[in-house]
C-alpha positions as CSV (number, residue, x, y, z in Angstrom):
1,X,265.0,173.4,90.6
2,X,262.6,170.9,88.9
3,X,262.4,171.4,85.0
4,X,258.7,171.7,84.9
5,X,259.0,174.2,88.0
6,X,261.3,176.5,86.2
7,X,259.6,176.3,82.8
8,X,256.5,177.7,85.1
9,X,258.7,180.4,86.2
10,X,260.0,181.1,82.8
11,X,256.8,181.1,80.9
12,X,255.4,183.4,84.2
13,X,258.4,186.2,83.2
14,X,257.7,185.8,79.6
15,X,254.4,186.6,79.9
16,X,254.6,189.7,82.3
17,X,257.4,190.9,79.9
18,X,255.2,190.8,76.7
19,X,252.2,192.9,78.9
20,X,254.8,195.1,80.0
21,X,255.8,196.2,76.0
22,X,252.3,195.6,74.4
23,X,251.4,199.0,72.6
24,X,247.6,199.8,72.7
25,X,246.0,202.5,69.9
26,X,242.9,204.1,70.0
27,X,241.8,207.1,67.4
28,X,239.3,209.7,66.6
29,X,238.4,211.8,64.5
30,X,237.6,215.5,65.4
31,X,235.3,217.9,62.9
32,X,237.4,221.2,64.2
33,X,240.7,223.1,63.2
34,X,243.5,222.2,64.4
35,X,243.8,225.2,67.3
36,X,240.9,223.8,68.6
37,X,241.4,220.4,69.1
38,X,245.1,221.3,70.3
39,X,243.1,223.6,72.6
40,X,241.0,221.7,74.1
41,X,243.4,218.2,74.8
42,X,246.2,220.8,76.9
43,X,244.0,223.2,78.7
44,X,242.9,222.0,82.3
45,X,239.3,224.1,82.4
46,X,238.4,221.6,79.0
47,X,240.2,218.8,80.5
48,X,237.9,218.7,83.8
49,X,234.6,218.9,80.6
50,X,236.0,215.9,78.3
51,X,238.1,213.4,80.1
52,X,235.6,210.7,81.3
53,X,234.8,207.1,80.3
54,X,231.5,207.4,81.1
55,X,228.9,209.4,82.8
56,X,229.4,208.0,86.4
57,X,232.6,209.6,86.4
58,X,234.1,212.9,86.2
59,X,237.7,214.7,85.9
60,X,237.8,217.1,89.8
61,X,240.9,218.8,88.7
62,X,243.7,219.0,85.7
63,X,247.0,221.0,85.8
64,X,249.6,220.8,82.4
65,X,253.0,222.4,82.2
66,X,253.3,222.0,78.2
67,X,256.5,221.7,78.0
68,X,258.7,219.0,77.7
69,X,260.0,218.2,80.9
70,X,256.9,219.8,82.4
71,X,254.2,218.0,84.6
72,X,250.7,216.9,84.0
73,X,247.9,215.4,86.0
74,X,244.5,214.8,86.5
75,X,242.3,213.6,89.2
76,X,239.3,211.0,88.2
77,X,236.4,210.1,90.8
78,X,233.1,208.2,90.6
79,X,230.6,210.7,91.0
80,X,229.2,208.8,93.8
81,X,232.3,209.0,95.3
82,X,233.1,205.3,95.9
83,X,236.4,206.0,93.9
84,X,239.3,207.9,92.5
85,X,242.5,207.9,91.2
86,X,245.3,210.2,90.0
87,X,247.0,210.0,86.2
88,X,250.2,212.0,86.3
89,X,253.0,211.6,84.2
90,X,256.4,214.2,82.6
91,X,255.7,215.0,78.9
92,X,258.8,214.7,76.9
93,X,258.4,215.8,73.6
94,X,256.0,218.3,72.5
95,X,255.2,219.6,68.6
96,X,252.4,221.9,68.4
97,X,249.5,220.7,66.5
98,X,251.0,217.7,65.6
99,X,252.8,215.5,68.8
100,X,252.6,215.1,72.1
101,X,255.2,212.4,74.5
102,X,254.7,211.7,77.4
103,X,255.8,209.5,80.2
104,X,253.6,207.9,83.3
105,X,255.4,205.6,86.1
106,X,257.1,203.5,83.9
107,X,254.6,203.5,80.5
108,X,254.7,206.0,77.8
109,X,252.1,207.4,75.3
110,X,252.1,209.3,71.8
111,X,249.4,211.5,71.0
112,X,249.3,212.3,66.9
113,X,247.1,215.1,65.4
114,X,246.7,214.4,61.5
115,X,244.8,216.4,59.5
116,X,242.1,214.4,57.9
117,X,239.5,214.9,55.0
118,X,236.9,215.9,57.7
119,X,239.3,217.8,60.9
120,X,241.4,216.1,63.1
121,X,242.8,212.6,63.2
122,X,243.7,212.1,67.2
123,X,245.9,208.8,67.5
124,X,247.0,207.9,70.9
125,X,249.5,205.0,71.1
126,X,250.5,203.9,75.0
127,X,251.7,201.0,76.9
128,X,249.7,198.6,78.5
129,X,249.6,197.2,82.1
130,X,249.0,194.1,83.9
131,X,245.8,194.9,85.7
132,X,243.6,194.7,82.7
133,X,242.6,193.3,79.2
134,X,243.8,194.7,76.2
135,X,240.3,195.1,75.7
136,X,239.6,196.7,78.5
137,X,242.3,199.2,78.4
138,X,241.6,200.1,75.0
139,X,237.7,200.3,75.5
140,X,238.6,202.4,78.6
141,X,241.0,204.9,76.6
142,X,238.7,204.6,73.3
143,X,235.9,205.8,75.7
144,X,237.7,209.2,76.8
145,X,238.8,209.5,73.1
146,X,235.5,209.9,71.8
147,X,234.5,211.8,75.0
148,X,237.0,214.5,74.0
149,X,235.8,214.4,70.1
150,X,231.7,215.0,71.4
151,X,233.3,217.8,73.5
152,X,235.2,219.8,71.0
153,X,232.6,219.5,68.5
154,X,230.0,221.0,70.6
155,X,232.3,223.6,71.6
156,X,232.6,224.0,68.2
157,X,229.0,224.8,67.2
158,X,228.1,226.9,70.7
């Protein structure tokens, strides 16, 4: 193999290496007890309300098994239906009101609730993939974030 060929090569794993371990974070901040916002991020019937990007989409269906070990998915479509796709993945550690693991093909995430001086700090730390952008991903996840953040606080004062 040719030097520059397999500095190529080398540079090409490298590079798909460093995507595969880059940590994304994305936060909010939640004006609600803690029960609340607990509430409303594992229950299906308020995941199907909050879990959008934006308003061409929507959540059809949610299920969670809050345990660790248990199962969790969620089922995203374009509302004009031109496309869909499933988000599944094993939680593996769960503290209540404070952490939630989890695990999705071969990624993982953190979810953090921190009290804060005005309700809820909600930090979500997960691996990125290959597909797209950091800044993508993270405008993507942001989006949903603050999604779930306008939803509790509604909830909150209905």
């Amino acid at each position: 193999m040719n030097p520059a060929h397999l500095q190529r090569v080398v540079t090409s794993i490298v590079k798909d290496e460093l995507e595969q371990c880059m940590r994304i974070t994305v936060e909010t901040s939640v004006a609600a007890p803690i029960d609340r916002v607990w509430d409303a991020y594992t229950t299906p019937a308020d995941i199907v309300k909050w879990n959008v990007a934006s308003d061409d989409w929507h959540t059809t269906k949610a299920a969670v098994d809050l345990r660790e070990g248990g199962a969790f998915s969620s089922r995203m479509e374009a509302k004009d239906g031109s496309m869909g796709f499933d988000f599944a993945g094993t939680y593996t550690k769960i503290v209540e009101h404070r952490r939630i693991e989890y695990a999705f093909g071969d990624r993982k995430a953190e979810v953090e609730f921190v009290p804060g001086p005005t309700g809820i700090v909600v930090r979500v730390v997960f691996d990125g993939e290959t597909t797209h952008s950091v800044e993508q991903q993270q405008a993507g996840w942001q989006a949903i974030l603050d999604s779930f953040a306008r939803y509790v606080e509604a909830k909150q004062t209905s």
